[in-house]
C-alpha angles and dihedrals in degrees: 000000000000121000114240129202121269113248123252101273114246127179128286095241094049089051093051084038095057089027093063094040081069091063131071110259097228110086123204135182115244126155123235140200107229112216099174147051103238114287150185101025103185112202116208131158098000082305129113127215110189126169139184125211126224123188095206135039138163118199111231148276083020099059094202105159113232112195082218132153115227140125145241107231131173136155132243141159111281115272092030105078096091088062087066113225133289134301092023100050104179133083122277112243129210115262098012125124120232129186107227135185099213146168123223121228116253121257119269128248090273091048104250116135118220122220091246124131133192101221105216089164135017132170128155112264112235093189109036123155128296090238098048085040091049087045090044086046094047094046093047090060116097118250115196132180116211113195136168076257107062131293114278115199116206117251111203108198099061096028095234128118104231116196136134135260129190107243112190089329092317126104109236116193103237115200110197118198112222118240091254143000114299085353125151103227138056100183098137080053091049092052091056095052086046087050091054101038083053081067109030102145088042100054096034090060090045091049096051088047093042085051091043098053102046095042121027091082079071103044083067097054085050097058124129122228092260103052104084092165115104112227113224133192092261097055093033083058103048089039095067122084122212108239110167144337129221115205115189128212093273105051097262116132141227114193129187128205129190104234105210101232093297086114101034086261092312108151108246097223129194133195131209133166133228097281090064095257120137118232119174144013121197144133135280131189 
């Protein structure tokens, strides 16, 4: 990820000011249905704007229960965002149903609405409806998939199964993408793992030369002044270390190498698609 600049620091009172001019003025009170920790608290200007996602809501008083994708945001001073925002003072938890008085943002110039909603108040709510409880309830329980493989746990929140595989004697983190969003199943993920641990030696030896080739020109450049040692293709291969792969609903695959210092710590990635062909090597990190 590239670093960008921090923005030019402005006062508290002008950023909530700004921040709250976004948003329409009416409020209203839905519940919704939280999926995720907070997250993604950007920090500009000595302001933090964290949000948190839910995956269900029902306007009041109606009730009526949306599958719909949005997200809780607020703004507060950096360092601050963790402690969640007055008057509710605790952490949001995942799968849990809160009842929000909230402000939409304001559509856009071309007339499409984001899900995004300015919290002014939030509490649990102790009585929501049977249908969101029956959906909070189903979504709560583990789901775990046990293959000849390993065994890969579902992790909700970021609708992938996670689990461990030997790979030549090592253990190598899998992340499996479920079949669809908040499914239950991975199973067109799980075939392509199967595809490549058919093969390990195979593809081990093609993504360390795939790695080698694309990037060892680099791993030069990147070379301290103490290291006098020219790094080749051949020692650049046998230097990084797998740590997890990453295989998408459709069979494609991320894979992460250690790269042994050759990049400052940087994560040596690679990307393939579904037929098995490699397409890209970069940095992460």
């Amino acid at each position: 990820m590239k670093a960008g600049k921090n923005k030019k620091k402005v006062s508290p009172r002008r950023a909530r000011r700004e921040f709250d001019a976004r948003f329409e003025k009416h409020s209203s009170e839905m519940l919704v249905l939280n999926l995720s920790h907070v997250y993604g608290a950007i920090n500009e200007g000595g302001m933090c704007y964290p949000r948190a996602r839910f995956i269900a809501c029902a306007d009041l008083p109606a009730g009526e229960m949306r599958m719909e994708n949005g997200c809780l945001c607020w703004i507060c001073k950096s360092g601050h965002w963790l402690g969640g925002f007055p008057p509710f003072s605790g952490r949001l938890k995942p799968l849990t149903i809160y009842r929000a008085r909230v402000r939409r943002e304001k559509p856009k110039e071309d007339g499409t609405q984001s899900n995004a909603y300015l919290v002014e108040r939030l509490s649990p709510c102790h009585k929501p409806t049977k249908e969101m409880a029956e959906l909070r309830d189903r979504l709560r329980r583990p789901v775990v998939i046990k293959d000849g493989l390993g065994s890969f746990t579902l992790n909700r929140e970021l609708s992938q199964f996670e689990g461990e595989i030997d790979w030549l004697g090592k253990e190598c983190s899998i992340m499996l993408q479920a079949d669809e969003e908040y499914g239950d199943c991975a199973d067109n993920a799980l075939a392509a793992l199967h595809r490549i641990c058919a093969d390990v030696v195979g593809w081990d030896s093609r993504l360390r030369a795939f790695a080698a080739e694309e990037l060892t020109e680099s791993a030069n450049d990147w070379r301290g002044d103490e290291e006098t040692e020219e790094i080749t293709p051949e020692s650049f291969a046998q230097r990084i270390t797998l740590a997890f792969i990453n295989i998408d609903e459709e069979g494609g695959i991320s894979v992460f190498f250690d790269d042994d210092g050759m990049f400052a710590s940087h994560s040596i990635h690679i990307e393939g698609n579904a037929d098995g062909q490699l397409e890209s090597a970069d940095l992460w990190g």
